[in-house]
Every structure is written in C-alpha cells, then in structure tokens.
C-alpha positions in Angstrom: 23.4 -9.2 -8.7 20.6 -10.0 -11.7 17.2 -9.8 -10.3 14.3 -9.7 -11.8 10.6 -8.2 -11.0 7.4 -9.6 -11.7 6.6 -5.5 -12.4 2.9 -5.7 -13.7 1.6 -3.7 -10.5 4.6 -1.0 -11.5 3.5 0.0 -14.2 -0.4 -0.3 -14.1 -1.5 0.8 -10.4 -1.2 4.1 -8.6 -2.3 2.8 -5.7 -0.5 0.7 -2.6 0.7 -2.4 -4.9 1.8 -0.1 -7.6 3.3 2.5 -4.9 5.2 -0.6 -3.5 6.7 -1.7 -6.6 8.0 1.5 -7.7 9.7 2.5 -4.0 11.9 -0.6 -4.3 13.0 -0.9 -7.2 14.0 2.2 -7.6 15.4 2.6 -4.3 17.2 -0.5 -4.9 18.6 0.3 -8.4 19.5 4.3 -7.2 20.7 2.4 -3.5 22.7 -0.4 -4.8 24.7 0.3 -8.1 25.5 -3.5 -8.4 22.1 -4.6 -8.7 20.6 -4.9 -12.5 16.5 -5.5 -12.7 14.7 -6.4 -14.9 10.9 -5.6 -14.8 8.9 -8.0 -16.6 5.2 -6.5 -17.5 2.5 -7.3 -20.2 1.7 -3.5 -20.5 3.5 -0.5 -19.8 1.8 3.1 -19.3 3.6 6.0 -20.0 2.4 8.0 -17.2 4.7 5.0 -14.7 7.5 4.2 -17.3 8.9 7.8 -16.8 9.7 6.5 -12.8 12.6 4.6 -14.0 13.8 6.3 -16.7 17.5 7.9 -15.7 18.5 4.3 -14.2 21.0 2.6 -16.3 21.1 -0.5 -14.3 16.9 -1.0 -14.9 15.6 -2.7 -18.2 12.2 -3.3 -19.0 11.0 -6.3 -20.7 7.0 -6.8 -22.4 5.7 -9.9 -24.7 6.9 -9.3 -28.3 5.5 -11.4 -31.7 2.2 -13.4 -30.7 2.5 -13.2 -27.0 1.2 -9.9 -27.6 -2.2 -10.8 -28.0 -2.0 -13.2 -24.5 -0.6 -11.1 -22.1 -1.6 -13.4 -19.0 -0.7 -16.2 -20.9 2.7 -14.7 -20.9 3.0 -12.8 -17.8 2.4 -16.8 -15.9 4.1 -18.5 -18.0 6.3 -16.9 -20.9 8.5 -14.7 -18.4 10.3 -17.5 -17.7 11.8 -17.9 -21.1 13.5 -14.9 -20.6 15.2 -15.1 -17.3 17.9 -17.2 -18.5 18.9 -15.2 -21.4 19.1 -11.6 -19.3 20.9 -14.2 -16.5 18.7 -13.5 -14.0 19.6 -15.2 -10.7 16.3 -14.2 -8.3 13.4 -13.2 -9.1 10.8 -11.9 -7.4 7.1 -11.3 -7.4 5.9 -8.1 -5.9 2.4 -8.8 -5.7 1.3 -12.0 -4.8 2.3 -14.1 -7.8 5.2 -16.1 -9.4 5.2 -17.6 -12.9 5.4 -21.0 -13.8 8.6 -22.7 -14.5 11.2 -20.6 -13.2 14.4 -22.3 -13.5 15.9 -24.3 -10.2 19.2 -22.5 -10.5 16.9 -19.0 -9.8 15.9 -18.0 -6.6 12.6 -16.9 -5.9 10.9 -14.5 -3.5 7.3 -13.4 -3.5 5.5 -11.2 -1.4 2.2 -11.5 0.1 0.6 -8.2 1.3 -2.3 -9.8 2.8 -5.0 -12.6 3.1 -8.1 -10.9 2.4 -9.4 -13.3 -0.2 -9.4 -16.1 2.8 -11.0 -13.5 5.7 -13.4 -11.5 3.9 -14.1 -14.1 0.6 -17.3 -12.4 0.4 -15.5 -9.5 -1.3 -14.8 -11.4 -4.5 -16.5 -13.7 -7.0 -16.2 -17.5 -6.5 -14.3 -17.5 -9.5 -12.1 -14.2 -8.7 -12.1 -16.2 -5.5 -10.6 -19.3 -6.9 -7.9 -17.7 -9.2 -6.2 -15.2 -5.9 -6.2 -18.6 -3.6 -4.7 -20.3 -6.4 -1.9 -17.8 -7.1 -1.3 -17.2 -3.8 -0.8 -21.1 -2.9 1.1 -21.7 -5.6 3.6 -18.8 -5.1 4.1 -19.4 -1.4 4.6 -23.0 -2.7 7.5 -22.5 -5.1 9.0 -19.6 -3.5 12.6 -19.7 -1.1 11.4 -17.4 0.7 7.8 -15.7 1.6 8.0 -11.9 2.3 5.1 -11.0 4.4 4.2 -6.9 4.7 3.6 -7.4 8.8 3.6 -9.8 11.3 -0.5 -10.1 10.7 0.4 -11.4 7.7 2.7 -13.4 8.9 0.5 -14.8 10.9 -2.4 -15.4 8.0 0.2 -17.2 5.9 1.2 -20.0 8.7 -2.6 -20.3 9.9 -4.5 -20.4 6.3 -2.1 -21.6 4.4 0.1 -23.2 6.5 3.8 -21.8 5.1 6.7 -22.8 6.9 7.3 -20.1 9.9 11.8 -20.7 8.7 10.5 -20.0 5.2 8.7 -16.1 5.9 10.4 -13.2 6.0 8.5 -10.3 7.5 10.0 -6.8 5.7 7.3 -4.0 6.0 6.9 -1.4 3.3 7.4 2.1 3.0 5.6 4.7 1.6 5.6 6.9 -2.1 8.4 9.0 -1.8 6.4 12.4 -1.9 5.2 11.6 1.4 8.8 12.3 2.7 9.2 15.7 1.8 8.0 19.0 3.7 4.6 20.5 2.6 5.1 24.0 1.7 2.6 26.9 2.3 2.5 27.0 -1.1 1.0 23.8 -1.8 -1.4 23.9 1.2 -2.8 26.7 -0.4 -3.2 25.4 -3.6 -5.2 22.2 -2.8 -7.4 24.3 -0.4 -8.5 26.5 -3.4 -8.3 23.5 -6.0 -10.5 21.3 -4.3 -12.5 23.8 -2.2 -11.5 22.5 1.0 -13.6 23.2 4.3 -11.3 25.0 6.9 -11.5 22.2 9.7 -11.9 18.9 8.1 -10.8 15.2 9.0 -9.2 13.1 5.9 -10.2 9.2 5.1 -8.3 7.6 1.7 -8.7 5.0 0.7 -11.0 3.2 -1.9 -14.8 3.6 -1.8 -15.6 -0.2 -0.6 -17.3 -2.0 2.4 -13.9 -3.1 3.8 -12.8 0.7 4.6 -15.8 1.0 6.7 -16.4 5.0 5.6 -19.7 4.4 6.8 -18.6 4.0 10.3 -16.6 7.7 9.9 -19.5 9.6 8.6 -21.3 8.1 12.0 -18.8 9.4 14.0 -18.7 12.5 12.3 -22.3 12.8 13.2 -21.4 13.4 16.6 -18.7 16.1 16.1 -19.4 20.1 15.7 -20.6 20.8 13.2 -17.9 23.5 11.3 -15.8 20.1 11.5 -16.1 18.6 7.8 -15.0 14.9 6.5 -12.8 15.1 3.2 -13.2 11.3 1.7 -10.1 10.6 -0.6 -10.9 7.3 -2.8 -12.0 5.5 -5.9 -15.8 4.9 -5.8 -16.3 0.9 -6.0 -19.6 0.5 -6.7 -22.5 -0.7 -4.2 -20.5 0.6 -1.2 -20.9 4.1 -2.6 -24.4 4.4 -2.5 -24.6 2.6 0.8 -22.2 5.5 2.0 -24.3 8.2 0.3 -27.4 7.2 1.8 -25.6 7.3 5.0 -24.6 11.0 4.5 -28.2 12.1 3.6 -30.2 9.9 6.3 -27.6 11.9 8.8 -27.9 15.3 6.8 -24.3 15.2 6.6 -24.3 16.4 2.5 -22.6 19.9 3.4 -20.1 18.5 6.1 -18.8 15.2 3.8 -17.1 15.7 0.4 -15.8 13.0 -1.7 -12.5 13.8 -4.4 -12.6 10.4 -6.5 -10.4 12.0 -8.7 -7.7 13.7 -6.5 -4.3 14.1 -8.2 -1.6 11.7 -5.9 0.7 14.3 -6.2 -1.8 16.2 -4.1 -2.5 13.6 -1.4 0.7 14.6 0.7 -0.8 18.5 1.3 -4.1 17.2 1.8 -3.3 15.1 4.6 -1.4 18.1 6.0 -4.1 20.7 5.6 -6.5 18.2 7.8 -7.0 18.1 11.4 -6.6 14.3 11.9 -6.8 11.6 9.6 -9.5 8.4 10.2 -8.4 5.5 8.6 -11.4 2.7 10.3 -10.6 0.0 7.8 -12.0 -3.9 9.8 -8.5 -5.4 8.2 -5.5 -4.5 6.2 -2.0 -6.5 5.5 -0.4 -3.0 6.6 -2.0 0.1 6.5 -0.5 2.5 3.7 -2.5 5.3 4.6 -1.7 6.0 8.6 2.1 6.0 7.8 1.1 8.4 4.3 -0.3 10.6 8.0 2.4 10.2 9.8 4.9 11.4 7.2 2.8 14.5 6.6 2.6 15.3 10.4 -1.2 14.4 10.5 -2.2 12.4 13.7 -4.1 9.2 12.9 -7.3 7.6 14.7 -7.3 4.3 13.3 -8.8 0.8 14.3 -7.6 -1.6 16.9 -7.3 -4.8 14.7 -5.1 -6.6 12.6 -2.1 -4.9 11.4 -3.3 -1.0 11.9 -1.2 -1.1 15.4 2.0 -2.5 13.9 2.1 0.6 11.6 1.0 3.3 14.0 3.0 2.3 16.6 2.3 4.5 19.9 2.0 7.7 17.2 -1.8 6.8 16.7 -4.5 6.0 18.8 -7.3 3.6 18.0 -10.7 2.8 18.6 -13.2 -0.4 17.4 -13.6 0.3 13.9 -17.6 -1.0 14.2 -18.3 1.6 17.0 -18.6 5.1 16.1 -19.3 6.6 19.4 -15.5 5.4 19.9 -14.4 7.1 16.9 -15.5 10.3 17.7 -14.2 10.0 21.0 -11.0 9.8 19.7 -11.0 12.3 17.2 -13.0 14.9 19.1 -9.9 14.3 22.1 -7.0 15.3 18.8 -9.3 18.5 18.1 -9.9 19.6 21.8 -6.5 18.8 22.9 -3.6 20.9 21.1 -1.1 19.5 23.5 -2.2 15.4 22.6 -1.8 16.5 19.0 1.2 17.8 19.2 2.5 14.5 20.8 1.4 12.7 18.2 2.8 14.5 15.7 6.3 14.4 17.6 5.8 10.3 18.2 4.7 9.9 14.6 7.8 11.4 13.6 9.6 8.4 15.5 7.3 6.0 14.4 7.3 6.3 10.7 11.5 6.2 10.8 10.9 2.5 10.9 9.1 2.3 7.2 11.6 4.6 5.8 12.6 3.6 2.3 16.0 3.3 3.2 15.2 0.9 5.9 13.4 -1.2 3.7 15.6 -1.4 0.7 18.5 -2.3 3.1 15.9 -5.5 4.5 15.6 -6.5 1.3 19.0 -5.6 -0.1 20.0 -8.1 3.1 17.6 -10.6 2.2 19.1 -10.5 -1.4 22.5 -11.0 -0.5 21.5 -13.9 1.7 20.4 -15.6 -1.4 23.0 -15.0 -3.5 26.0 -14.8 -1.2 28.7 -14.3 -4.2 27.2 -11.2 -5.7 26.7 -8.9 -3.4 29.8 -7.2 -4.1 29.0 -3.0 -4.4 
C-alpha cells in the first residue's frame, strides 16, 4: 500500500499539526510493514528529518530544479507530478489541504482539525482569511473522504461547510510519543532546577494568544493562596501578550505567574508532572492536545465546558466556563484541597487517555486505508 503525505507540517512545526504528522506516520510505517509513504514537503529541517530516519519503507520527496525557488507553487500544485511516478495510490493531506490535480485513479483523504477561521475570523487577516476558507473548501471538495479530529468538528464541517455527513470520518489524534512514557525523579528534578520552578504551581500550554484565554487563568489564580504559582508554557503571539502582562501586574500577580516561551518539548512531559493541576481554559479547540498531554503525565485537568474540550477529557477532567474565573478557581482550588478527588482523576485519566493511544489511532486509520484500497492491504 503506496500512500503518500502532504508532510509540510512534519517537518516545519513542533507544535500539534507538526506533532500529528509525525505520530502517524511513523506509527504507521513502524506499525504496518506493507505501507510505503512518501512525504512530500517544500523544506525539510534537520532538527524533524531525524524522526524518520531508520524507516526503510518512508521516502521523502522536496521540489528539485526551478521549483525550488516556488515552493507553494509546488507544494499546491507540482506534488502531483510525482505521485504517479512513486505509484502512489492515496494520498493524504494532514493539515487541511490537498493539491490540485491529483490523479482520479488516487484516492484522497484530508484532515480537518478544526474551523476556527469560520468561528473566530477575527483571528486572521481578510486575506489570511480568504486563503484557509479556500483551502479548506476545496479540500473537503475533492477529497473521498473527510477525517475530522472530534465529533465538534464533525459537526463544523456539515454546518459551515456543508460536507456530506457519509463522506466524514471522525478518527481523533493522539499525542507525541514522550507523553507516553513514565517521568522519572530524575527528570522532575531537572526541570525544577532548570527552569526555576515554584514548589506548588498550576501548568497552562499553549500559545500566547486571545483564543487560549490565559487571561481568564491568571483571574482565577487571583483567588487562590497565595504559595500556589501559575507556570504559562507557550509561544508569545503578539498583542495578547501584553494584554496578559498587564493582567498579571494590575493583579500583582508578577511573583506568582511565570512564562517559559522557550521551554524545550522534550521537557513539557516532566513539567506537566511536577504541577498540581493543569488549566487548559481555551473558548474553542478542534480537540484539545494539551488535556490528553495531562492526562498521560498523571496531571488532572480543569478545562472548559465547550466545544470539543469534553470529548478529550472524558470523565478524567472536570470543567468550568472558560469566561468565568470564579469557576475556575473553584475547580482548581477543589483538585488542591482534595487529595482523594485528585487521585481519582488521575486513576480515570488513565482510562480516558487509552482511547487516543497511538496504537488506536493508527489502527482507525490503517482501517480507513484498507477500506480504500481493498487489494493492498495485505501485511
């Protein structure tokens, strides 16, 4: 079974598009010894290339000659050039997109991880705008079948865009493999000494931006003791970042909130598992990377009470309205006053995250594969 990869996000993200890519295609190629990809990407770092060396049955092909110098030229439209010759028989885009003029004989899948560009558009540009609805409609458009990440997005795709319910195919993701393994002493040390961690502190990654709501955290820190710090994990996007800063000081909250914008993600796993809980208050998200990255590392989650934030936490977290901080700190101050809830938690979260494992979701799609191309799915 040929399949190829729309792998730009592989290979130039090291956040939840880029962690998605690499999970399943290499659990796919280490899973499934009779599946050849090909990942097709106008750049390749270093630093993400090394994930699939070691794999015989991956290739990697970039623009070569004067498609160097058009990249996005090439990555929507030369790709397809190449699929016949490395007899490619589905391909799929893992982020959103599919190139023009795939052949009729190849089968394609694309996955959509959410619809924020249509429920928040004031987030982007009119023209960023534009180009992401135009992608997005044209992929859903061409494709055989639609992964969405959850049912919410499910549910965005028929009512936005209007996709064919018969033609989605809801397979949620998984996490970075890191997240899987046991936290050693070891490590928890380290990251408490590298990044001068407070002894009690809550966690909140994610990027620096208006849609993860860190404002609303800090609030609700406000009303916690005060030898309870809040450890911010995230990339600082801009205006948010002084909105949240002015927050913090208007509080006096500067020596109970730190920020790490440059955290190393081999680090993240021991820094959930050093903190007390983990707030993740996002207002939407097409999944919810961060409260199963908690759950994996033992760390019970307060997140909000909309969109797809239940369907990954399960009955492991509990939740609160993301605009009401009183409610957040309810819920946090009942995980650090209650060692008995927490340890439920913990125990249910253990449950809970079994449904994201990797192995579950490279079987969906290995499935989903094989129903596409019936003849090769020979091991």
């Amino acid at each position: 079974m040929v399949i190829g990869f729309d792998a730009k996000r592989a290979f130039q993200n090291n956040t939840g598009l880029g962690n998605y890519s690499r999970m399943l295609v290499c659990g796919l190629a280490q899973e499934h010894q009779n599946v050849r990809a090909f990942l097709y990407s106008p750049v390749m770092s270093g630093e993400y290339k090394s994930y699939f060396t070691g794999y015989a049955n991956i290739s990697t092909r970039q623009p070569t000659g004067i498609d160097r110098f058009f990249p996005d030229i090439w990555r929507r439209f030369g790709v397809t050039f190449h699929l016949k010759g490395d007899k490619v028989k589905i391909f799929h885009g893992l982020s959103h997109e599919l190139p023009h003029g795939i052949p009729r004989s190849i089968k394609r899948v694309v996955t959509i991880h959410d619809l924020i560009v249509w429920r928040f558009p004031q987030f982007y540009s009119v023209v960023d705008r534009c180009v992401h609805r135009s992608k997005i409609r044209h992929s859903c458009k061409i494709a055989d079948v639609v992964v969405a990440v959850s049912e919410q997005t499910k549910r965005d795709l028929i009512d936005f865009i209007h996709v064919p319910e018969d033609k989605i195919r809801v397979v949620y993701q998984s996490c970075d493999p890191i997240f899987w393994k046991p936290v050693s002493e070891s490590d928890r040390a380290y990251v408490r000494e590298e990044y001068h961690l407070p002894e009690k502190y809550i966690i909140c990654v994610g990027s620096i931006e208006e849609r993860k709501n860190q404002i609303a955290v800090v609030k609700a820190m406000a009303e916690l003791p005060d030898d309870v710090h809040l450890v911010i994990v995230g990339n600082n996007h801009g205006a948010y970042h002084s909105s949240l800063m002015s927050a913090v000081r208007s509080l006096r909250m500067t020596e109970r909130v730190h920020i790490l914008n440059k955290a190393d993600f081999e680090d993240f796993p021991a820094l959930y598992a050093c903190a007390q809980a983990s707030a993740y208050m996002s207002l939407f998200e097409g999944f919810g990377i961060p409260i199963l990255e908690s759950l994996c590392c033992d760390t019970p989650v307060v997140t909000s009470n909309v969109s797809s934030m239940p369907e990954a936490g399960g009955d492991a977290a509990l939740y609160a309205d993301p605009k009401n901080p009183s409610e957040i700190a309810q819920r946090l101050k009942s995980i650090l006053d209650d060692p008995a809830l927490r340890q439920q938690l913990v125990e249910k979260g253990r449950v809970q995250r079994e449904k994201f494992s990797q192995h579950k979701i490279i079987s969906d799609f290995y499935s989903l594969y094989c129903s596409l191309s019936p003849s090769e799915n020979e091991e």
